[in-house]
N, CA and C atoms as an extended XYZ file, in Angstrom:
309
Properties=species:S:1:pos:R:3:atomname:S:1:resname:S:1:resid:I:1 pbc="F F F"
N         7.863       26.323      -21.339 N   UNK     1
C         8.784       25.431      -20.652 CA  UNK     1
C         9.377       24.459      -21.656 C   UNK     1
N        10.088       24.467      -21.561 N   UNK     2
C        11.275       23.101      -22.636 CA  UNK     2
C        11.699       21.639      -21.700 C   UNK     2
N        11.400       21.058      -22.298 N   UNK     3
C        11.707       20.191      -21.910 CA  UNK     3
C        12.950       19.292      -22.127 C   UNK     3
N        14.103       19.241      -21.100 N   UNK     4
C        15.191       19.110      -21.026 CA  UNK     4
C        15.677       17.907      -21.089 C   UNK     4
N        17.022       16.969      -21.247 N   UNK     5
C        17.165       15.833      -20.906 CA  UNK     5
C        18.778       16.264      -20.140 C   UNK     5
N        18.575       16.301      -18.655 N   UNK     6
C        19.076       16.741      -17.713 CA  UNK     6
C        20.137       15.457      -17.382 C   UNK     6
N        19.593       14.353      -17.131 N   UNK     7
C        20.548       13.374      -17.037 CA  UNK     7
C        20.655       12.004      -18.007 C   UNK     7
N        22.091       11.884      -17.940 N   UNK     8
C        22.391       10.758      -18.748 CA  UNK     8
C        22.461        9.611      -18.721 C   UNK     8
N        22.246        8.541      -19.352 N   UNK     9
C        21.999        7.229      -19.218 CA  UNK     9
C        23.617        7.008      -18.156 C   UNK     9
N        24.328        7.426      -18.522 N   UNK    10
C        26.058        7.028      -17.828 CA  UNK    10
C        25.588        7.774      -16.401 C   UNK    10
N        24.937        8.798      -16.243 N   UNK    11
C        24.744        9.043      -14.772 CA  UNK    11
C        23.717        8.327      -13.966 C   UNK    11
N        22.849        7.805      -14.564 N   UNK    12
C        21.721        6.729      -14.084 CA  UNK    12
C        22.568        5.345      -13.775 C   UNK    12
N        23.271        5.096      -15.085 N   UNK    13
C        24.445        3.475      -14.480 CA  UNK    13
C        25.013        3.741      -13.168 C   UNK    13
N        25.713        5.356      -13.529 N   UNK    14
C        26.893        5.462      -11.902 CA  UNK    14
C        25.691        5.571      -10.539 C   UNK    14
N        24.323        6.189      -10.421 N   UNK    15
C        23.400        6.002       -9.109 CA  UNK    15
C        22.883        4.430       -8.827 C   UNK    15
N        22.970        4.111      -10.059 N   UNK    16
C        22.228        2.586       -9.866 CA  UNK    16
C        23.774        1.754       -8.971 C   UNK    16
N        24.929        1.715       -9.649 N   UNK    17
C        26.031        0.882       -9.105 CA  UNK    17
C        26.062        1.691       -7.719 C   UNK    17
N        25.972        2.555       -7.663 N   UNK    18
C        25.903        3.475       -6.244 CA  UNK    18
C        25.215        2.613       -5.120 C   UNK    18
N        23.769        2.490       -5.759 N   UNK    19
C        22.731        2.137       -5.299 CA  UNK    19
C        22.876        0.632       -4.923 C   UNK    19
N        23.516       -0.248       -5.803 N   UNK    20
C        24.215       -1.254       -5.522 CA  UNK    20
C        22.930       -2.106       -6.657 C   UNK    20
N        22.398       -1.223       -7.725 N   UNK    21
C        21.145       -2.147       -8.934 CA  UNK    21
C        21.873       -2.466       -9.828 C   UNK    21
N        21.319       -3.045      -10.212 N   UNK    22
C        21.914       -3.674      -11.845 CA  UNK    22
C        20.634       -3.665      -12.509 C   UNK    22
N        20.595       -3.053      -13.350 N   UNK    23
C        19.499       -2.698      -14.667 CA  UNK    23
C        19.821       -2.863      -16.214 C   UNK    23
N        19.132       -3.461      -16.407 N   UNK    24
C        18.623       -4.005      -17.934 CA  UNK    24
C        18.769       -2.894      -18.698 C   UNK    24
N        19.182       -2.497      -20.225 N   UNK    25
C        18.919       -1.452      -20.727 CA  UNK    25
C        17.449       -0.866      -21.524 C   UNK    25
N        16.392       -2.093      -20.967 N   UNK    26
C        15.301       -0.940      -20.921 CA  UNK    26
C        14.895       -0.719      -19.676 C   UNK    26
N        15.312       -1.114      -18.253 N   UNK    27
C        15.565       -0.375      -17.558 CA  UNK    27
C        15.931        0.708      -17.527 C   UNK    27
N        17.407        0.899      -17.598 N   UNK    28
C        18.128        2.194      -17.768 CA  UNK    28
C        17.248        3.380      -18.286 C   UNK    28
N        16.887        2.513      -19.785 N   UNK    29
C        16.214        3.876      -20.223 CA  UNK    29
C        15.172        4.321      -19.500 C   UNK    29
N        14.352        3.577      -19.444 N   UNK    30
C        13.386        4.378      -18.199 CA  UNK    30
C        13.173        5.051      -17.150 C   UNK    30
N        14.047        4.476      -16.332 N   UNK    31
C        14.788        5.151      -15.461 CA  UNK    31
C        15.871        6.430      -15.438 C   UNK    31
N        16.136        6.795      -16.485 N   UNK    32
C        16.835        7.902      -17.106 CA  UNK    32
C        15.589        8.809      -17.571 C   UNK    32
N        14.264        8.595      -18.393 N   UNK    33
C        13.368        9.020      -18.867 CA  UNK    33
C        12.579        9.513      -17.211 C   UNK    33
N        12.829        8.545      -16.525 N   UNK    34
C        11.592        9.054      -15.533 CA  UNK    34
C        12.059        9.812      -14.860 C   UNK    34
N        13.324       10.074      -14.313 N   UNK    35
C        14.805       11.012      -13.445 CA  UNK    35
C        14.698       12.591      -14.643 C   UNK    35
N        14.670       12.349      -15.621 N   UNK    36
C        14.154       13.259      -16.435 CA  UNK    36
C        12.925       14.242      -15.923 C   UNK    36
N        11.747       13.390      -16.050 N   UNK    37
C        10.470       13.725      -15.740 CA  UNK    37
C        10.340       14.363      -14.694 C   UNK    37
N        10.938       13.977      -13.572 N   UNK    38
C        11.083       14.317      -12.389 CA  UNK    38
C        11.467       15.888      -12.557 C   UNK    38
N        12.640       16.210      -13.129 N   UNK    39
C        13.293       17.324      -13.053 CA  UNK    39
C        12.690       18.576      -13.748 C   UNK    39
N        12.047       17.741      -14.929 N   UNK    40
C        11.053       18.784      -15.734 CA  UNK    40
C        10.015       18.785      -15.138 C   UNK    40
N         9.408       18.555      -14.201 N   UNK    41
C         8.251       18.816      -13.635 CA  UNK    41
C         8.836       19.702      -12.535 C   UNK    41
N         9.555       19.640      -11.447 N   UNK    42
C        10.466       20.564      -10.843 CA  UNK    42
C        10.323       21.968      -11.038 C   UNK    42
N        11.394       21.917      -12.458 N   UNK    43
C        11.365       23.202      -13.317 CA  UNK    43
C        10.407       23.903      -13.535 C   UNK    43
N         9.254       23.198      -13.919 N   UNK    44
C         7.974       23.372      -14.157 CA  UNK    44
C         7.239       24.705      -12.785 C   UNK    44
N         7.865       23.556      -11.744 N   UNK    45
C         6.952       24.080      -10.080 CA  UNK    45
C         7.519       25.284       -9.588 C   UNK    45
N         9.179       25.586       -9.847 N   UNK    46
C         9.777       26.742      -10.320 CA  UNK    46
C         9.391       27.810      -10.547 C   UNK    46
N         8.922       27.074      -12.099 N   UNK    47
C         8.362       28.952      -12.820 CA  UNK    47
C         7.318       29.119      -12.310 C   UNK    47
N         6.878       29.340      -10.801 N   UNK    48
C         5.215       29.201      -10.614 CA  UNK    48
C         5.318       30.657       -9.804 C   UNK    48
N         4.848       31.779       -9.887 N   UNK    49
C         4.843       32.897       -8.613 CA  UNK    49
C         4.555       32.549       -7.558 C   UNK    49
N         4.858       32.013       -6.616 N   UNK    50
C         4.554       32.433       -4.889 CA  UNK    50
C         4.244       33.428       -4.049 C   UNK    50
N         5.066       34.368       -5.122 N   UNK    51
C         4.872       36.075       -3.917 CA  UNK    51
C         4.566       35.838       -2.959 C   UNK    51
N         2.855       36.191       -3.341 N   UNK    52
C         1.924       36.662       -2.628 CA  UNK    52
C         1.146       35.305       -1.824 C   UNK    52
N         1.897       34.257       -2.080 N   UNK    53
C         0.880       32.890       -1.293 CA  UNK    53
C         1.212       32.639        0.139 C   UNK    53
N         0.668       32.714        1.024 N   UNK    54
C         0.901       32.502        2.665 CA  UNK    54
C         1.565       31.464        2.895 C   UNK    54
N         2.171       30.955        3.387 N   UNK    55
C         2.976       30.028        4.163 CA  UNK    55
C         1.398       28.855        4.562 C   UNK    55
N         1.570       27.811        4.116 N   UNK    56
C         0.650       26.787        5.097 CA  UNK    56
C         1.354       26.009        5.824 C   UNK    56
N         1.177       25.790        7.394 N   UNK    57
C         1.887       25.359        8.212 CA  UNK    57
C         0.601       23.571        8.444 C   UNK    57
N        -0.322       23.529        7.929 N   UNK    58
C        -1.488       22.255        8.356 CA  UNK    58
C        -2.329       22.310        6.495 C   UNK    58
N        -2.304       20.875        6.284 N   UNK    59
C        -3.094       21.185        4.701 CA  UNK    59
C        -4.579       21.197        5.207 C   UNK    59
N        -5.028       21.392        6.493 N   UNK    60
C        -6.015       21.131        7.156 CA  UNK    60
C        -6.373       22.701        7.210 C   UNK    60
N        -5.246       23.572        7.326 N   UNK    61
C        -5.269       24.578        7.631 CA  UNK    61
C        -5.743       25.135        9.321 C   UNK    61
N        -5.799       23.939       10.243 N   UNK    62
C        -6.466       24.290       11.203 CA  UNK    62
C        -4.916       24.371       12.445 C   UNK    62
N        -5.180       24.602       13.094 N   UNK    63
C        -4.682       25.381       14.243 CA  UNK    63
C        -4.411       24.151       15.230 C   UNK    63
N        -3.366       24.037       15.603 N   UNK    64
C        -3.041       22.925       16.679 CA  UNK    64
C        -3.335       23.416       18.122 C   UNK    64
N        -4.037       22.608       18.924 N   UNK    65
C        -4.843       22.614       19.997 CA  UNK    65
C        -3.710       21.905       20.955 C   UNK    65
N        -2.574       22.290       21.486 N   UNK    66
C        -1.244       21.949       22.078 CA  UNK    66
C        -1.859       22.645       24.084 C   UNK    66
N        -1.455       21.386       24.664 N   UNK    67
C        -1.444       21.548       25.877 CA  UNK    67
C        -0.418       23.171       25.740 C   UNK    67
N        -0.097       23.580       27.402 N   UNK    68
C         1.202       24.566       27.597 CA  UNK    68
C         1.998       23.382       28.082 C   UNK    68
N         3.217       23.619       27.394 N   UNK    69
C         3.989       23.170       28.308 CA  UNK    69
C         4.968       23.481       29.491 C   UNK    69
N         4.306       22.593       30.608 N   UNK    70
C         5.165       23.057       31.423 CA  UNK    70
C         5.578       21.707       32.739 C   UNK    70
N         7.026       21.633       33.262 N   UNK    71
C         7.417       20.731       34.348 CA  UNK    71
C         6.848       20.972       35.957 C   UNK    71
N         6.833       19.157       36.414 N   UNK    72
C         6.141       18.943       37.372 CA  UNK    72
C         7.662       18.696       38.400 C   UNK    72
N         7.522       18.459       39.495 N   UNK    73
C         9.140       17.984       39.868 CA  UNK    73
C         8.566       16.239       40.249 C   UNK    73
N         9.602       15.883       39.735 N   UNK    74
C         9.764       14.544       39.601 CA  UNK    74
C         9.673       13.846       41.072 C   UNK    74
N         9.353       12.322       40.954 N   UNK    75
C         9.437       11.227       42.240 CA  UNK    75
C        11.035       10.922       42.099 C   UNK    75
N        11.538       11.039       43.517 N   UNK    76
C        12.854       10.754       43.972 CA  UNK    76
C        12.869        9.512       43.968 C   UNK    76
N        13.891        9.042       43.778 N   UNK    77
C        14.223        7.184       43.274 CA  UNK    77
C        13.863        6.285       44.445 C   UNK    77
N        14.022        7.106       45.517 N   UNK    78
C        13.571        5.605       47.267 CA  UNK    78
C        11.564        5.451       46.836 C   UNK    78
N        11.616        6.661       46.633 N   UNK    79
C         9.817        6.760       46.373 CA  UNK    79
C         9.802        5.648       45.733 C   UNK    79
N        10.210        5.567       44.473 N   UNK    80
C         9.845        4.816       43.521 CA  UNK    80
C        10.346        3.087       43.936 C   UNK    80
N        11.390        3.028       44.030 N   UNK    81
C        12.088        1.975       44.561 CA  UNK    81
C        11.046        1.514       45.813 C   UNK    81
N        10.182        2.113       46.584 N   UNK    82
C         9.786        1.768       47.259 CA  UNK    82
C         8.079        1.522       46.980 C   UNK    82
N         7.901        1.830       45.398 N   UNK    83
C         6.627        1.568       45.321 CA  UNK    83
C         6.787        0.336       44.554 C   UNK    83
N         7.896       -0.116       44.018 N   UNK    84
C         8.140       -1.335       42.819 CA  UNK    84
C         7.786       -2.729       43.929 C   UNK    84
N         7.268       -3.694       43.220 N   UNK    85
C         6.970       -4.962       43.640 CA  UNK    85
C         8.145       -5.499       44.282 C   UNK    85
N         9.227       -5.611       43.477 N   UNK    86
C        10.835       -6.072       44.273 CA  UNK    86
C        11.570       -4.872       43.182 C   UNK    86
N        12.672       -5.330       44.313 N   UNK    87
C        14.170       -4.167       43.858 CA  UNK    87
C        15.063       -4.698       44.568 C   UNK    87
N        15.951       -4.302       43.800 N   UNK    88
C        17.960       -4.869       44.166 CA  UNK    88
C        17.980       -3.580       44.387 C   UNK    88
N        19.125       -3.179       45.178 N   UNK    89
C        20.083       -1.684       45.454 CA  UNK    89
C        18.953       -0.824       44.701 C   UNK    89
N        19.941        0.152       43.987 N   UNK    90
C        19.179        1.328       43.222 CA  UNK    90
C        18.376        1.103       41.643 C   UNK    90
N        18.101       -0.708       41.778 N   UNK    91
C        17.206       -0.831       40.558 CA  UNK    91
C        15.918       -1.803       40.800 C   UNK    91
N        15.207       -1.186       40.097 N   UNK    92
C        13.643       -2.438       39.773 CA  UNK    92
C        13.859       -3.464       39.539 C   UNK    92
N        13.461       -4.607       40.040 N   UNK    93
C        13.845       -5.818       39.615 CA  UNK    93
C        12.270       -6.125       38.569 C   UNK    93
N        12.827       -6.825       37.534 N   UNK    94
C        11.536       -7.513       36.574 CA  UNK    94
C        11.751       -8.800       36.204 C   UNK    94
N        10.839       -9.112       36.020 N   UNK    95
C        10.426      -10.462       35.329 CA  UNK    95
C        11.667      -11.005       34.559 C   UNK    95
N        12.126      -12.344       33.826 N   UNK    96
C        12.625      -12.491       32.644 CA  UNK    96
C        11.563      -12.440       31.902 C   UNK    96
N        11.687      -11.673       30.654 N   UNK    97
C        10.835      -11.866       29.414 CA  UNK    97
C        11.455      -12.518       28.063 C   UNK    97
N        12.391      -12.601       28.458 N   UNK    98
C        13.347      -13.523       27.003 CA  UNK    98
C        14.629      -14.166       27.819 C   UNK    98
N        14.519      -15.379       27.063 N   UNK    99
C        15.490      -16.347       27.543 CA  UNK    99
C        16.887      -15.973       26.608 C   UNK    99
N        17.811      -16.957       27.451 N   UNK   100
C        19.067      -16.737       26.648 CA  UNK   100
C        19.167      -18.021       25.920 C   UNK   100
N        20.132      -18.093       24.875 N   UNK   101
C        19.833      -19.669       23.756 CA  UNK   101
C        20.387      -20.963       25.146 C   UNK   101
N        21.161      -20.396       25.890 N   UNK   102
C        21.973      -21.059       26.771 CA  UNK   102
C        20.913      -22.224       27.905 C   UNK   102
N        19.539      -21.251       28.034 N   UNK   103
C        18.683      -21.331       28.994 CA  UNK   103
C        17.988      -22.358       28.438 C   UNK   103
């Protein structure tokens, strides 16, 4: 594996102003060095064979224990409206829980 220098200090300035940073130039460099690193390690994970490696769907490897799903038919709105403490027309009435600045 070779190790590349993939991006340039001028493309690290243009993500950083992107980004809305302003960096020091030993910033920069580091940040160019480590955006580097990144990519050569990448490359690295690349050249690796997979073929033959199974898909892991859990790093647990275990099996999700999932209800079935399936629908119930719902409470019609008078039901409900008629189990609420108070109600206006077709809504629940509640508490205030936050004032207005006005209040």
């Amino acid at each position: 594996m070779s190790k590349k220098n993939k991006i340039t200090e001028e493309e690290v300035k243009k993500i950083a102003s992107l980004s809305r940073l302003s960096l020091t130039e030993d910033e920069l460099q580091k940040r160019t060095e480590d955006m580097n690193n990144i990519l050569n390690y990448m490359d690295s994970l690349n050249e690796i064979n997979t073929d033959n490696v199974k898909e892991l769907n859990n790093v647990h490897d275990m099996n999700a224990s999932l209800r079935s799903d399936s629908s119930d038919e719902s409470l019609n709105q008078q039901d409900i409206l008629n189990n609420s403490p108070s109600s206006n027309g077709d809504y629940i009435k509640v508490p205030l829980t936050v004032k207005k600045e006005s209040q």
